[in-house]
C-alpha positions as a printed NumPy array, in Angstrom:
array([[-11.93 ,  -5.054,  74.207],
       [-10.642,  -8.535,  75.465],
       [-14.227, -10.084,  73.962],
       [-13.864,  -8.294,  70.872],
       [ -9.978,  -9.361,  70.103],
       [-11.072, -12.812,  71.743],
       [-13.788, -12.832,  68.785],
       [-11.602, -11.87 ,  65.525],
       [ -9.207, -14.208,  66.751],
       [-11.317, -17.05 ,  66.489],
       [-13.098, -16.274,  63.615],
       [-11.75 , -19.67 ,  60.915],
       [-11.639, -19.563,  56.794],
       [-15.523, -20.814,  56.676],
       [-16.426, -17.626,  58.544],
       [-18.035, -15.185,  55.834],
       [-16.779, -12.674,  57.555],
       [-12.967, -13.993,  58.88 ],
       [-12.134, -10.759,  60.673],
       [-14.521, -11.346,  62.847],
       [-15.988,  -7.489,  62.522],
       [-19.513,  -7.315,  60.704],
       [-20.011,  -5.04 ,  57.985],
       [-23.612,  -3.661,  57.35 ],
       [-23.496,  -2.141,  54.051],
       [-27.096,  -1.319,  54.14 ],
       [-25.674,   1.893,  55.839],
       [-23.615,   4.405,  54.347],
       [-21.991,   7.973,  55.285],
       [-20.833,   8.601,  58.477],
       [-21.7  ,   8.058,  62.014],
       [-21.447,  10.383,  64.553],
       [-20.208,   9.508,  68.088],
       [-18.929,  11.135,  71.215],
       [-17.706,  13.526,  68.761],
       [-15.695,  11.335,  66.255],
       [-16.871,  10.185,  62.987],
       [-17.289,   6.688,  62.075],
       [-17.745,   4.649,  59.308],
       [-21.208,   3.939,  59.057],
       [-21.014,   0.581,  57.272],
       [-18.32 ,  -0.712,  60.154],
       [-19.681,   1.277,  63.304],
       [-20.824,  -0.868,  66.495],
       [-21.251,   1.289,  69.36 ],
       [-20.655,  -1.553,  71.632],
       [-17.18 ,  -2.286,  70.013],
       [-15.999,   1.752,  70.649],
       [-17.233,   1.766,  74.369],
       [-14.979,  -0.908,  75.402],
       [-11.899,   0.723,  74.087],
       [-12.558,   3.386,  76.881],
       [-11.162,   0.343,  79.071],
       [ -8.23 ,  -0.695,  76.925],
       [ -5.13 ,  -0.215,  78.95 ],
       [ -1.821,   0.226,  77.081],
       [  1.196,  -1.824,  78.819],
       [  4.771,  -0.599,  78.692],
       [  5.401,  -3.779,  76.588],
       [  2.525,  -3.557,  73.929],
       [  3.665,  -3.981,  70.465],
       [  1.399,  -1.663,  68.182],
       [  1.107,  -2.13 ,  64.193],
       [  0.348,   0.177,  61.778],
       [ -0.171,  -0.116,  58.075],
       [ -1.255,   1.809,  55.073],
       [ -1.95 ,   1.144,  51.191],
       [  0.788,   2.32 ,  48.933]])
């Protein structure tokens, strides 16, 4: 996970995609994997296998949003 937060976070304005997470939209539906569905158009299997490694600290700050 460090990589992957390491590579939105450096991602600048030029970047056509600034959030640093690619989005294939040659793929549609759903993806299917290790039993939870995914967004097919934003799925990277590499990106979900190293959140089986994220540790949550006692002083981690989480962030949570929705759309009105």
């Amino acid at each position: 996970l460090y990589g992957f937060t390491q590579q939105m976070m450096s991602a600048t304005t030029n970047d056509p995609d600034p959030s640093g997470i690619l989005v294939d939209e040659s793929k549609t539906g759903i993806e299917k994997y290790k039993g939870h569905n995914f967004t097919a158009s934003m799925f990277v299997r590499e990106h979900i296998d190293t959140l089986e490694e994220f540790e949550v600290r006692d002083d981690d700050v989480i962030l949570a949003g929705y759309p009105k």
